[in-house]
N, C-alpha and C positions, 0 to 999 in steps of 0.2 A: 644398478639404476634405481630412481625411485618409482615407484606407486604413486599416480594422480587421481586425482578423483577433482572432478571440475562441476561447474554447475551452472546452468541456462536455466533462462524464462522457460514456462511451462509450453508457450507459447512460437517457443523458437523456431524455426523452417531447419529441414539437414542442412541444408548445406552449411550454416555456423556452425553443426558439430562436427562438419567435413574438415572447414576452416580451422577448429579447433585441433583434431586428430592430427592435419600436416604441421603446425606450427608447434605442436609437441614434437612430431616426427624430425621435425627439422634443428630440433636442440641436440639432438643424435648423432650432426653431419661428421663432428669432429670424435665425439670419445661421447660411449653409452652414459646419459645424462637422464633418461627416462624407461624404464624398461614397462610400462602400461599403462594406458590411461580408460577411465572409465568417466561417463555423464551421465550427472542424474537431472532431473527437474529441480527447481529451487524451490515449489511447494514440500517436492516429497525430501525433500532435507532440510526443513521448517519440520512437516510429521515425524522423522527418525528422530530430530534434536526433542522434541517432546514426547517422545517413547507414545507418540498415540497412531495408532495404523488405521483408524477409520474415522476421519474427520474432514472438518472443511478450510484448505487452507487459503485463506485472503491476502496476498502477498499484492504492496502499494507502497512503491518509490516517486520516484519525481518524477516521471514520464506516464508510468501506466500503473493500471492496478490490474491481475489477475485474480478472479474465484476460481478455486481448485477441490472437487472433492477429490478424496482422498480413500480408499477402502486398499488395505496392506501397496496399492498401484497408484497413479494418478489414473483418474477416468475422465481421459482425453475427451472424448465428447462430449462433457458435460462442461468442460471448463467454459466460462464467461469473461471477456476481457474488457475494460473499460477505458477509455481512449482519456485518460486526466489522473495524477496525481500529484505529489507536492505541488510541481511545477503552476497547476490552475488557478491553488492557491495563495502562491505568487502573485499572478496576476492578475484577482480581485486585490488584494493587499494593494497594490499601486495605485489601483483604481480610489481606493478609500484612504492613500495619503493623499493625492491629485485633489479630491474633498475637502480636506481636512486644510486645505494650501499649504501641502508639501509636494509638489508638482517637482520642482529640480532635482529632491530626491528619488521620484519615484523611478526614475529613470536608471538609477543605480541598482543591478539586479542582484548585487550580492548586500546591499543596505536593505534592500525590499526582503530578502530573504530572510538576514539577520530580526528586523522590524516583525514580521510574521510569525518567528520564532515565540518572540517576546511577548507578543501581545496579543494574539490567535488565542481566541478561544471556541472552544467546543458546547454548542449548549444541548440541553435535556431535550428542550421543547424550547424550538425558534421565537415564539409572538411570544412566550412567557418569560425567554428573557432577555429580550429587548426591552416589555416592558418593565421590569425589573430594575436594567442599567440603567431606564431615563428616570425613575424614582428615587435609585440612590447611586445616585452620578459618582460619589465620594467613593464610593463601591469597588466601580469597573475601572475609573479610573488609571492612566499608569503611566509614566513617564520612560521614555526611552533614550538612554544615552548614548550616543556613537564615541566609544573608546578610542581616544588618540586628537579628541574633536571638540569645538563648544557646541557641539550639535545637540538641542534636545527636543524630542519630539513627544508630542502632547494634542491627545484627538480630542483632547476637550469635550463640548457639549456631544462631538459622535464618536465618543466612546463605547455607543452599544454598537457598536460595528465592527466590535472585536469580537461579538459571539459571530457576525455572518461571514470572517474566514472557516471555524471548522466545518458550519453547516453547509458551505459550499462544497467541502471534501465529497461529503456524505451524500446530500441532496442539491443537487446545482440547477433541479428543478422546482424549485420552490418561487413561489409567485415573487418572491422580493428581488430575486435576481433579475427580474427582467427588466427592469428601469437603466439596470448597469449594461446589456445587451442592446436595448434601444439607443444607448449612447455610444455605443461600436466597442466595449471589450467583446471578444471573442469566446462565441460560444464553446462547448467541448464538442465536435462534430462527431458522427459514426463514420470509421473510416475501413477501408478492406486490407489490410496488408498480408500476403501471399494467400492462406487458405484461411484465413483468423479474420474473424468482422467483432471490431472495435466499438463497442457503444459509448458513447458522447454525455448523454445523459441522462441514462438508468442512475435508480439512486442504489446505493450500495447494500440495501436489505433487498434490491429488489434483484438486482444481480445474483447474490446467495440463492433465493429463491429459484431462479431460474436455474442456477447450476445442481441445484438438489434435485429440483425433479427432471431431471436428465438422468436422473440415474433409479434404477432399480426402487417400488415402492417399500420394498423389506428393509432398505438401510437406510430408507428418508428419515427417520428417529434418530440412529443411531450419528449423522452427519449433524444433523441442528444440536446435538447433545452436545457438539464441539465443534467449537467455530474458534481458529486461532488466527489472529491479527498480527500482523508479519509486517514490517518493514516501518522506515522513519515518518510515513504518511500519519501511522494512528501513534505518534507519540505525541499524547493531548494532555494534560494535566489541571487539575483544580485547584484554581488560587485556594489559601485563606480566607474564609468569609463569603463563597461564592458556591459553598455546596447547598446541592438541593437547586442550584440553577445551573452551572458548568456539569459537565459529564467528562468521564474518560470513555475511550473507542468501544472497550467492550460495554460499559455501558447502552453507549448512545446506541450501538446498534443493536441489542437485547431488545432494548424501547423500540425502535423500526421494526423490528421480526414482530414485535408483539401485535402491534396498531395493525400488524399483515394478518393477526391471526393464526402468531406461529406460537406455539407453545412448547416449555419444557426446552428452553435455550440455554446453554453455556455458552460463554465468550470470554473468551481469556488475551491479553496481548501478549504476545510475545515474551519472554525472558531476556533479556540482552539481545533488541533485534537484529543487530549488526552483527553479531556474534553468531547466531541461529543455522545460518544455512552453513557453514565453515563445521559446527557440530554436527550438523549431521552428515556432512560428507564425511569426516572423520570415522564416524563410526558405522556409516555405508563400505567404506571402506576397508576397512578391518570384516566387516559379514559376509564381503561377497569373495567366493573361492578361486583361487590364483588363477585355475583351469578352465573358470570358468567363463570363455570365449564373447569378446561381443558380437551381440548379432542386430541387425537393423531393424529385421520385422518388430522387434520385441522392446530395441532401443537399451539395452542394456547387456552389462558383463564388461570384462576387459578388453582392450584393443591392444597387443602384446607386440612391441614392436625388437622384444631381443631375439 
């Protein structure tokens, strides 16, 4: 049978790795199909794919974002989870086609998606570059085509409204958003799910922050040194002609820790973030010794079902 090595949010409750271990167990009914299975956290196989053993891993998909430090373990009590990711930035995006009088489209959540993609951007500093795109409108500019469609979509004169999707990733407290809350989009609430409380809208250096000092002041240096950005949330990119005002994730969040008074920051994204946690289960897997048993206190080792 084979060797699995599978992988959950940092943040997951047992009983999913319970549900995970019978639904391995039960590919066995007929003829040995699995002979062990082993769960890591999806931080700490973002850390082994980067051969880094004491860092901070920010791992942000469409639902949530987790902060994870990271020292050779996850250090579970220090993790901070935050109740928004892609998905929020979705739904500013709709809000500022609705705007823009693309109201029928916005309604389409995989055209709002595609839309977001295209024309999301990330900036350094918010006031500096909105005012920036109303100076040289020719700039920000950018035309979006629906393939298969004469659909073409064009934000015109609120074309700087393509920096205020990234900065909603990041910061979704920022005074600009509240105009769009007063008009009933949905804020990012603080919510409780099993023993995990979900903040809404901490901004995401400030998350970091909190999950640093949660942990030990001897490796609070050593975690800000390395900050790795994990998942489809921080794939931001810099047009042509637009540096020095757009930012990429590790960027943008360097500039936040800094304005915090955090000094001596690395921030790296990811390598192939899709790719990431699948590497280091791989070579989790290959490390850990055939014998050696899982156990639940500790949350790790094999679960040996030959």
């Amino acid at each position: 049978g084979f060797y699995v090595v599978a992988s959950l949010a940092v943040v997951a409750p047992r009983y999913m790795y319970e549900q995970l271990f019978d639904i391995f167990g039960e590919l066995n009914s007929e003829r040995m199909l699995v002979r062990a299975v082993t769960i890591i956290p999806q931080p700490l196989a973002v850390a082994i794919a980067h051969k880094t053993p004491t860092c901070v891993v920010v791992e942000s998909g469409h639902g949530n974002t987790q902060v994870c430090p990271i020292s050779m373990y996850p250090i579970r009590n220090a993790v901070v989870a935050l109740n928004r990711g892609g998905g929020a930035a979705n739904i500013l995006t709709s809000e500022i086609l609705k705007d823009a009088g693309y109201g029928d489209l916005a309604k389409e959540e995989k055209l709002v998606r595609k839309v977001k993609e295209q024309i999301g951007l990330l900036p350094r500093r918010l006031e500096e570059a909105i005012d920036y795109a109303r100076r040289n409108l020719d700039k920000v500019k950018k035309e979006v085509r629906i393939e298969g469609t004469r659909l073409r979509i064009d934000l015109g004169e609120e074309s700087w409204t393509r920096f205020l999707i990234g900065e909603y990733v990041f910061n979704p407290g920022h005074e600009i958003f509240q105009s769009y809350f007063k008009r009933g989009m949905p804020r990012p609430s603080d919510v409780k799910i099993g023993d995990t409380y979900f903040y809404g809208m901490t901004d995401m250096a400030e998350a970091i922050i909190q999950a640093v000092e949660r942990c030990s002041i001897e490796i609070q240096p050593h975690l800000y040194s390395k900050v790795i950005l994990s998942g489809g949330n921080f794939n931001w990119s810099i047009p042509r002609g637009l540096e020095g005002v757009a930012a990429t994730s590790d960027e943008k969040i360097k500039l936040m820790l800094k304005e915090k008074s955090i000094e001596n920051i690395q921030a790296i994204v990811a390598k192939e973030p899709t790719y990431s946690v699948w590497r280091g289960c791989i070579v989790y897997g290959y490390a850990v010794p055939h014998d050696f048993k899982w156990r639940w206190e500790r949350m790790e080792g094999w679960l040996n079902y030959a």
